[in-house]
C-alpha positions, 0 to 999 in steps of 0.5 A, a space after each residue: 457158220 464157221 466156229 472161230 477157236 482163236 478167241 480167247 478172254 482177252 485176245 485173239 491168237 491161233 495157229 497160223 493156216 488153221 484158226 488163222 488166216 487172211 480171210 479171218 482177219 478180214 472178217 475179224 476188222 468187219 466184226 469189230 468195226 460194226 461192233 464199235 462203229 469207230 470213224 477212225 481205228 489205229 493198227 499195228 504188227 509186230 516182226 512176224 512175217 504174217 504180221 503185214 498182211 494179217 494186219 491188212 487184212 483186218 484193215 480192209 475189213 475195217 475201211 469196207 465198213 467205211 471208217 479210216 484207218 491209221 497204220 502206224 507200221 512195225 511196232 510194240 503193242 504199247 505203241 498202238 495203245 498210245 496212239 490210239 488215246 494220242 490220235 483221239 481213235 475210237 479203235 485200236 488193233 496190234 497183230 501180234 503173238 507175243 511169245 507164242 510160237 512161230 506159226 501162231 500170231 493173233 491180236 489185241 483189241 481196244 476200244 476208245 481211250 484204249 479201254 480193253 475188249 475182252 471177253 466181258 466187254 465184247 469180245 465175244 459179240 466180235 466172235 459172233 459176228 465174224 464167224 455169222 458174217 452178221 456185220 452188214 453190208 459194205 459202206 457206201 464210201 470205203 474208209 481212207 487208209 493211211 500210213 503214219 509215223 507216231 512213234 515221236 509223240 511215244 518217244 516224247 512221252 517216255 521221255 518224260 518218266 525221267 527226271 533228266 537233272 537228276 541222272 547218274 551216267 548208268 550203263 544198260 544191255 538190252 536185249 530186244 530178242 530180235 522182236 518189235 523192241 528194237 527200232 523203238 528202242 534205237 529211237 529212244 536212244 537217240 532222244 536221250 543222246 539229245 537231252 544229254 541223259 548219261 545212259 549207254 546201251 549196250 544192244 544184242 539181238 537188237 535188229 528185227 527178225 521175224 525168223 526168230 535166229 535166237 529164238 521166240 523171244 520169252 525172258 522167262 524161259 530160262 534157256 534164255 536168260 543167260 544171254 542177257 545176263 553173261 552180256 551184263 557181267 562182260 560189258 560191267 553193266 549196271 542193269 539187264 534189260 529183256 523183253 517179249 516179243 511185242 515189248 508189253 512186259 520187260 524183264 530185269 537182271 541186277 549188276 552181277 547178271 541175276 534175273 529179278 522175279 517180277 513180283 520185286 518189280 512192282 514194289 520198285 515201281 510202287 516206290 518210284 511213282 509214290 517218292 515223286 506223288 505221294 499219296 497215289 493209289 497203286 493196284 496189285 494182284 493177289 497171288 504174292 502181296 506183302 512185300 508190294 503192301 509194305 512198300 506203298 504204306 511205307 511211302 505213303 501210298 494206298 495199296 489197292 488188291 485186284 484180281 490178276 489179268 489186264 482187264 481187270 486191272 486197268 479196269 481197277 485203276 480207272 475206277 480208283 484213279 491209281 498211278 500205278 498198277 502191277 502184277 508179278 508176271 511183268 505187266 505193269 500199268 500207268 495211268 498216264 499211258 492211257 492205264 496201259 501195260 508198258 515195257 518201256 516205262 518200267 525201266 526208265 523208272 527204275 534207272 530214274 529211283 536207282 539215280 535218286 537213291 544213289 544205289 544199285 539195283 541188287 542193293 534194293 531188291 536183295 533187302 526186299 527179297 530177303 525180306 519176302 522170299 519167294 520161289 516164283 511162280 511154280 506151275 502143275 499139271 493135275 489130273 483135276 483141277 478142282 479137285 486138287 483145290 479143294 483137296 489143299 484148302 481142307 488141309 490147311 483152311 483150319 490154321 489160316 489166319 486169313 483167306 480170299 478168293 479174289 482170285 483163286 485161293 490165297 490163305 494167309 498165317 502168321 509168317 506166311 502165304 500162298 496162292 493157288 490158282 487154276 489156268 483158264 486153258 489147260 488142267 495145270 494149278 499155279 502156285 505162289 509162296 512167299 514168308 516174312 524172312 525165312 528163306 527155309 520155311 519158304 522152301 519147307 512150305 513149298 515142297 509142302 504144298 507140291 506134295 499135295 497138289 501132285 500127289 
């Protein structure tokens, strides 16, 4: 048996010629036809160079267990996501690494309905069989392999977050970072220029390139934000727009080239779902909170906690029938996309509420990041995770006024907040603050707890 180190909790990713190579592949797409017993399975690849033959190779693993297989080409993770629910697959698979490093790709796996497969939902019964080869002999008759264009369905479907009576003319920088965005971006384009949308885009690192000229396409690095935000102030642009490498999380700069934390995103969004149906339910996680919660009360929505990953969320939403649900690290979910994460869909709603309220960006979020100022995300590597959890609940579990562990630790005082979480693969606490109003006791209370977690 050979032991498979490129599964993770919720997808496969590993080092290129050593956790992953054509061969596993292959015995990754048998493993997972045997686990789900689909007729038909959808793939896809992002702009990596192994992407191609990656993703062929888990389709011969798929078609030696006699299902069909749809290969719908270069594309976004979404996008197989889509069609998998649109094209009525029992089975979907995108090749990508997302914003790993260049000799890293992997894989994201669902299931009918693009229900997610993690570790829970059986993911780790595909490991198994595909380091066992326990997957069975291959099918009498071998699968049929086809190549199709679905990306006109996908296009219709973003299409329609639009309210197209109702647009101001809006002009956006995009920036595909050279990854997958791209040719879906220059579609919707084109379906815009059709349905008469006054919206410009203003491309850079728009043509696919999986050599990476300007690097792995990551817009929370900071050495990358700068480009889309001088691109913003040079070309006067209403709005920013950057995305990862397979365009599942996209990223905002306002009108004068500041980048907007994720977490101010999700109220926006909130917002935009509950003006056109109020009442909905909408999912957010745990780790900054007060300012999505006012929002959806505010609008008349219910506000819904879930701890943070994929997984969990959409599983949440299925069970609450939410509209909406996101998480301050730029994924966001709908149920209309099969409760899947989207790049696409974030900023269309946000072009669509800015028209509706005859207003910019900046003037929205300024106010609610007044309101609840947060540092962002800050992360530390400690010597004992553990440890160092216990060691700040003791220090203030006393004045807490209220606390939760739905995931991590987050206490709650009078007028302000933290979350304190462990990462899953590595000795680092990831910590998240936020106040009612007062940028000075955000900073004095940040400082504070890095204090004590890096002591």
């Amino acid at each position: 048996m050979t032991e498979l180190t490129c599964f993770g909790a919720y997808d496969i990713r590993g080092e290129l010629g050593v956790e992953l190579n054509t061969d596993i592949a292959y015995r990754i797409g048998r493993a997972f036809a045997a686990y789900l017993k689909p007729k038909i399975v959808v793939v896809g690849g992002d702009v990596r160079q192994t992407s191609p033959e990656l993703k062929q190779a888990f389709a011969d693993g798929v078609l030696d267990f006699g299902a069909d297989v749809i290969d719908i080409g270069l594309c976004g993770t979404e996008e197989v996501y889509f069609a998998t629910k649109h094209l009525k697959a029992e089975g979907g698979c995108m090749v990508t690494a997302s914003h790993n490093p260049i000799n890293y790709n992997g894989m994201k796996m669902v299931r009918e309905e693009s229900k997610p497969i993690s570790r829970d939902t059986g993911l780790d019964d595909i490991r198994k069989m595909a380091e066992t080869g326990e997957y069975g002999d291959k099918a009498a008759k071998r699968g049929t392999f086809t190549e199709y264009d679905n990306s006109q369905a996908y296009t219709e479907h973003l299409i329609g977050y639009l309210d197209l009576t109702d647009l101001r003319p809006t002009k956006l920088v995009t920036n595909a970072g050279n990854g997958a965005a791209g040719p879906s971006l220059d579609r919707l384009e084109a379906a815009l220029k059709a349905s008469g949308a006054p919206i410009e885009l203003i491309k850079i690192n728009n043509e696919p390139d999986g050599t990476f000229p300007n690097g792995i396409p990551n817009p929370l690095l900071h050495e990358q934000q700068p480009v889309t935000s001088k691109a913003v102030k040079e070309h006067g642009a209403d709005m920013g727009i950057a995305w990862d490498g397979d365009f599942d999380r996209c990223f905002l700069w306002d009108n004068e080239g500041q980048f907007i934390e994720g977490y101010y995103i999700v109220g926006l969004l909130a917002e935009a779902f509950l003006v056109k149906q109020p009442g909905s339910k909408v999912v957010y996680d745990p780790r900054l909170t007060w300012n999505t919660v006012e929002i959806v009360e505010a609008n008349g929505g219910e506000a819904i906690m879930c701890k943070s990953g994929h997984a969990f969320i959409k599983e949440k939403m299925r069970k609450e029938d939410a509209v909406y649900g996101g998480e301050m690290s730029a994924h966001h979910y709908f149920r209309d996309f099969a409760y899947a994460d989207s790049g696409m869909i974030p900023w269309l709603l946000v072009v669509d509420l800015l028209s509706k309220k005859k207003t910019s960006l900046k003037a929205l979020v300024s106010e609610r990041m007044a309101k609840f100022p947060s540092p962002g995300e800050i992360n530390s590597k400690v010597a004992d995770a553990d440890e160092t959890m216990t060691r700040v609940y003791d220090a203030y579990k006393a004045d807490a006024i209220e606390e939760d562990r739905i995931d991590g630790l987050s206490l709650e005082f009078t007028d302000w907040r933290f979350n304190l979480r462990k990462s899953n693969t590595e000795p680092v606490i990831r910590l998240n603050v936020e106040t009612r109003g007062d940028k000075a006791l955000m900073e004095e209370k940040t400082q504070e707890l890095l204090a004590l977690i890096r002591q």
